[in-house]
Phi, psi and omega in degrees: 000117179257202199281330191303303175334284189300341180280317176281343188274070171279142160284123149296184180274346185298302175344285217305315185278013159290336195245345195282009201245330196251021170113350191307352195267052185241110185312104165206199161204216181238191199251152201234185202188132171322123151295179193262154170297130160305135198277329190267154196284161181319118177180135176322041220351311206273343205256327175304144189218153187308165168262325167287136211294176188282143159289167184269048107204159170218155210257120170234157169219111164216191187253114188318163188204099186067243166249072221290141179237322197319299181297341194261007166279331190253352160310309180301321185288317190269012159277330170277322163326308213223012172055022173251092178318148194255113148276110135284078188282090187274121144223253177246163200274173170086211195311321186341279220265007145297303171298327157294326155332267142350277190335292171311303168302339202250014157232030127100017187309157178270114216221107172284292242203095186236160138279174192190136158286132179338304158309339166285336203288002165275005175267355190260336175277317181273009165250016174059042158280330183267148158229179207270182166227075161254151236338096161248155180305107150093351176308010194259355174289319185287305248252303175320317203257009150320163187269176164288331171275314181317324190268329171272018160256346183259331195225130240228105178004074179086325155338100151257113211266047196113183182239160175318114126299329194179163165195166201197139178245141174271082199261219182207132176265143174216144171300145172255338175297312190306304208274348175243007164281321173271043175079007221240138154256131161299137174292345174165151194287145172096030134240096165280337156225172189276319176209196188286336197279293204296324184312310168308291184317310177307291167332319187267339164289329194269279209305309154323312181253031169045045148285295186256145177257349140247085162354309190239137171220172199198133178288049203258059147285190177262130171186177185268009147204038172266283153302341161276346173290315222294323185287322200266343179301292187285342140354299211250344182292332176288329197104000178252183199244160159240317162275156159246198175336321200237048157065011192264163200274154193229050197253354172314146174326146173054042192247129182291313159327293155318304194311282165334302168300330171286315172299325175296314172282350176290323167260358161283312210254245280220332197240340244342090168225027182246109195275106190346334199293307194326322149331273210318295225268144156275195176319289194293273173333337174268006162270305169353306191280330162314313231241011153293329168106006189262009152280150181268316179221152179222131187220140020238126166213136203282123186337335208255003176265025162306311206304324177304287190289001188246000190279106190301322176311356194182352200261105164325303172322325194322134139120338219239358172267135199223149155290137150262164124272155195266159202309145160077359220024060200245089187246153178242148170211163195223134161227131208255142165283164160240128197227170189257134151244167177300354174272038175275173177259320180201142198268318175320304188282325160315341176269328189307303149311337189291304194305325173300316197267308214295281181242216174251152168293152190329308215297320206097043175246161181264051222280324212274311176324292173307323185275332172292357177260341174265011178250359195209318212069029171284139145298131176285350178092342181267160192270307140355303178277336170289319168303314181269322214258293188309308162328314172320313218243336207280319182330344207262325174269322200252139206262169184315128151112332203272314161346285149334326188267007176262298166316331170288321174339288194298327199275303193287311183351170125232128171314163189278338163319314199303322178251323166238074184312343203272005162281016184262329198282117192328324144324323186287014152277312186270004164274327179305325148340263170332302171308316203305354205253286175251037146292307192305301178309304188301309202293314194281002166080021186263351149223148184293158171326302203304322188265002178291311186319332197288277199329321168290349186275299188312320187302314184323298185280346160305332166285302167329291183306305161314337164279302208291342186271000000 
């Protein structure tokens, strides 16, 4: 089924709630592709007010993050802008705040405005949640100032399917105590090795000589992007695809996708400088483990967890966690959206919200953006905002000297659409299912690369069948 398929197949909402009861919430997204010239005239996207009457509210749902302050800036503002209350349906991230979502749409609910994770977005196109904003006014303002990977995760045969929430590249961190207490000089900054052959030699000399008694630590829990980023991060570091262009699987013998998976299991199994826990753990519990300091490295991790290991308040570490480049510079990057849904009151004033969470504010300010880069160091994903703004406030997490090598992250990235196109397709939540179960079997060694891959080429169509019943 390709995006023309899932886009003609609507579901009403009487459908969905026939069917959302039974698993229909299945998370992926699309491939990406130059958008069409906007259709609406040159005109100042944030500055522009809508034609249509105003609603008497409008609904946003995203996920709380700490002591949220973000949303409720944006409530006030846009309400003193524009005389409209802003409804926060907030809640704790991940299914929590996907099921409200769902929840809202499938009880006929006023629904504006959600975030959505990359991963999530085919499931939100094959139930017709979304909508696209290709030429709403001046969206071609934002869409230019994308990073080049942010765009080929935002915009769908021609389709721009929302503005940045965030963005992030899946890189690598390295303890700097750790690499020159086992001797090692960087070759230049943000290289400490050239490829994977020296990455290895380095690990297996600091484990040898009881610098790490494990090297590597790895956000390698189960999820729809922990374990499958580690596998597709080094993958694409090799130089290979897990999809190729038309979505057929690129998982065959003498395939770098083996080749990766073969590498991966050698330092969990045979070299052992992959510390096993690692299996256990997502993000947040793997930084918890970063930041004792008893590590050389961390691999496949997302850039805004600088803030974690450079964080004086908890970190061992503060000052000593550095961005790498990855061999070749072939870094995968995500860029997560803020999308319209079709339970909106108005679609004008809903681009208007969008825009808040999004984009910029009536003032021109980057209010939501701004307060997550000095509160995380996350990226907005525009090219404009990493340049002025992020160097200013990100300084506080990223250590001297490192700071360039985090903005080439971004310059170099490739989207993740780019390497697994097939995460647009409906089926791919319940084949991740499958990897994480014998990817997980391969890294612990109770089966070889060839046969997890063989059992994932059969998943495809077993997901497939399945999806379709």
């Amino acid at each position: 089924m390709n995006d023309g398929d899932i886009l003609n197949k609507k579901l009403g909402r009487r459908d969905f709630l026939k069917t959302v009861g039974s698993g229909i919430a299945i998370m992926a997204a699309g491939s990406s592709f130059s958008p069409r010239t906007s259709r609406a005239a040159k005109v100042i996207p944030w500055q522009w007010e809508p034609k249509e009457k105003k609603p008497e509210k409008v609904i946003f749902s995203a996920w709380k993050w700490g002591v949220e302050t973000r949303y409720p800036r944006v409530a006030e503002e846009f309400q003193k802008d524009y005389g409209i209350p802003v409804d926060l349906a907030l809640s704790s991230p991940g299914p929590h705040q996907f099921g409200k979502v769902f929840t809202l749409f499938g009880s006929g609910e006023q629904l504006d405005v959600f975030k959505s994770l990359i991963t999530d977005r085919a499931g939100f196109l094959k139930d017709k949640m979304i909508d696209p904003i290709t030429g709403m006014p001046g969206v071609d303002e934002y869409v230019n100032d994308f990073y080049p990977f942010v765009k080929q995760c935002l915009v769908v045969d021609g389709e721009v399917w929302g503005l940045p929430a965030f963005a992030e590249t899946w890189d690598g961190h390295y303890n700097d105590i750790k690499y020159h207490e086992a001797g090692f000089k960087e070759h230049a900054e943000g290289e400490p090795f050239r490829d994977w052959d020296e990455f290895v030699e380095q690990c297996l000399k600091a484990k040898k000589d009881k610098v790490c008694e494990y090297p590597v630590l790895w956000p390698a829990g189960v999820g729809t992007e922990q374990l499958p980023g580690c596998w597709f991060g080094i993958t694409h570091s090799m130089g290979g695809v897990i999809f190729d262009k038309q979505k057929k699987h690129a998982l065959g013998p003498g395939s770098i996708a083996r080749k990766s998976l073969e590498w991966m299991r050698k330092t969990f199994v045979d070299w052992k400088i992959s510390d096993p826990r690692s299996l256990e753990l997502r993000f947040i519990p793997q930084q918890k483990v970063w930041i004792t300091g008893d590590y050389m490295y961390s691999l496949i991790i997302r850039d805004y967890y600088l803030s974690w290991g450079n964080d004086p308040a908890q970190s061992t570490i503060a000052g000593h966690t550095r961005e790498f480049r990855m061999p070749e510079g072939r870094v995968l990057g995500a860029g997560h959206a803020n999308v319209i849904c079709t339970a909106r009151k108005s679609k004008e004033w809903a681009y208007m919200l969008l825009q808040y969470v999004g984009g910029k504010t009536k003032s021109g300010e980057s209010l939501v953006h701004d307060i997550q880069t000095a509160t995380n160091g996350s990226n907005s994903g525009y090219k404009s905002h990493m340049e002025n703004y992020f160097p200013t406030v990100a300084t506080r997490w990223i250590p001297n000297g490192n700071m360039p090598v985090v903005i080439k992250s971004y310059e170099e990235a490739t989207g993740i659409l780019e390497v697994v196109p097939a995460m647009l397709e409906p089926w791919y939540r319940l084949w991740v299912d499958m990897l994480n179960v014998d990817v997980q079997k391969c890294l612990k060694g109770e089966i070889t690369p060839d046969q997890c891959c063989d059992n994932l080429i059969k998943g495809v169509e077993e997901a497939k069948k399945k999806i379709a019943t």
